[in-house]
C-alpha positions in Angstrom: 96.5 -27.1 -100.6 99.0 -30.2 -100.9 97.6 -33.2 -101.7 100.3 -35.9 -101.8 103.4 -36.6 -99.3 106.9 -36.0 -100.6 108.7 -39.2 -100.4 112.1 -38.0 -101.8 113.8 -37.2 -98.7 112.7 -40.6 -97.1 113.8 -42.3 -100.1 117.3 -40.3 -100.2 117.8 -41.6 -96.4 117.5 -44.6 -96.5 119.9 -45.2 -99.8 122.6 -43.1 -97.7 121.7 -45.7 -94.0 122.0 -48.5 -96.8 125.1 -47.6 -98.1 126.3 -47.5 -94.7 125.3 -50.3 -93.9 126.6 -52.4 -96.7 129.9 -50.8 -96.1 129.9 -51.5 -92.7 128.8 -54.8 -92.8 132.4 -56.7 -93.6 134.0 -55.1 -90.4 130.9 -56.4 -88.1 131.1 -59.9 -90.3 135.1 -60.2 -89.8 135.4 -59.5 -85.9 138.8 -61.2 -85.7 141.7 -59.9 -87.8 145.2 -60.4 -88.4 147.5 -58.0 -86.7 150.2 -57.3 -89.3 153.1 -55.8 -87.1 153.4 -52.3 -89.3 156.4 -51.3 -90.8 157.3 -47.5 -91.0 160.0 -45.8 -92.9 160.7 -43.1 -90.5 160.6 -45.2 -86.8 162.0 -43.2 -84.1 163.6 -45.1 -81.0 161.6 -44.4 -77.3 163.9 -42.2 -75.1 162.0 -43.4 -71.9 162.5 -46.0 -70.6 159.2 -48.1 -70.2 157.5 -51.2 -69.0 157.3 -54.0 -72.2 154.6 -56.8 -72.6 155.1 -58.7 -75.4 152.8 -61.1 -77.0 154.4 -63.8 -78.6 153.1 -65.8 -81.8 151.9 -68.4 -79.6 150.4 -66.6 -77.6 152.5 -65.9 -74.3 153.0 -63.4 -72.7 156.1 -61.8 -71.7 156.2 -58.4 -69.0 160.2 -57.5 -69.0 161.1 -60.7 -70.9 159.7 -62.4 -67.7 157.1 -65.4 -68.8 153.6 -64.1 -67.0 150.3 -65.4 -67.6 147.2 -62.7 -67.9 146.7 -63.0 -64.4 149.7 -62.4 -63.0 149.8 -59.6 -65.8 147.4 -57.7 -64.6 148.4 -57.7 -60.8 151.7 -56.8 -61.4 150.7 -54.2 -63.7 148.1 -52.8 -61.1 151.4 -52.7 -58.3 153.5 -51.2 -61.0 150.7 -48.5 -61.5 150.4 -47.8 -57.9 153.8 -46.8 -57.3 154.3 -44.8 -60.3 151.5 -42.9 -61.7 152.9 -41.8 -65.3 153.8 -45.6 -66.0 154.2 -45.8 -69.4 153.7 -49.6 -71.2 154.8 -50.6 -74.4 153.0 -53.5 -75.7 154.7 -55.8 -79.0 152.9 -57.8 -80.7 154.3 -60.8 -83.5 152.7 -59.7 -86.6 150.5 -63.7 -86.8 148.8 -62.5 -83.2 145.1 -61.8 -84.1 143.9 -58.6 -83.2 141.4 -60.3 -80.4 143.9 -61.7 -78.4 145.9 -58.1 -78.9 142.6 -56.5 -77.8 142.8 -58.7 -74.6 146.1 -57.5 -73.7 145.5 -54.1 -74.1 142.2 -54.3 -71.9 144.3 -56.0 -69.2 146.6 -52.9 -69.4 144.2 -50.7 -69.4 142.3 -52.6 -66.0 145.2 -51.9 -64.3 144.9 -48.0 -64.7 147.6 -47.4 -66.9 147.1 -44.8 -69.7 150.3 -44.5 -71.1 150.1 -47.1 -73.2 152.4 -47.4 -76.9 153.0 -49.9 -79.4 156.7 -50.6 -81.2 156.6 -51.6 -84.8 160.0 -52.6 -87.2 161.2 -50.2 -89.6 160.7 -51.0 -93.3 163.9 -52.8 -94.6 165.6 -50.2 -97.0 165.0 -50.5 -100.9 
């Protein structure tokens, strides 16, 4: 006959949901962070040619080196999309572009039904 309730499994749960949690907790804290445009070693050049939006440091937007605002963005990436169906889009980003107003850019991209989507970073300078 058992007379008491094991409370070691209870216990071990919730230290593993706290640890979690306390991990977690910086990233949910910090929802806006810098966007460092990465540098890789081994870039390789697209082959394709593509669609660019680039988001500047100040925080325009550029479709083919063409000033747009996110507006006009999105419509004429919804046309493009319509008459092409494997669109492809690269989106740029300056490295001192928060990753929120990035995040806006690619949901714009993504509104206009365009799944294609890649990003272009600078190769590391050579030591």
């Amino acid at each position: 006959m058992i007379s008491g309730i094991n409370v070691t499994p209870l216990v071990d749960i919730t230290l593993v949901l706290l640890i979690i949690f306390m991990a977690t907790a910086h990233l949910i804290s910090h929802r806006v962070l810098d966007l460092q445009l990465p540098k890789v070693a081994h870039a390789q050049a697209s082959a394709t040619r593509t669609i660019q939006v680039l988001l500047q440091a100040d925080k325009t937007l550029l479709l083919n080196n063409q000033k747009v605002t996110p507006q006009e963005l999105a419509v004429n990436l919804g046309q493009m999309a319509q008459l092409d169906a494997g669109l492809k889009v690269t989106v740029l980003a300056d490295e001192r572009v928060s990753w929120g107003d990035m995040a806006g850019v690619l949901d714009i991209v993504r509104g206009a039904n365009i799944t294609r989507i890649a990003t272009e970073v600078q190769p590391k300078a050579a030591r």
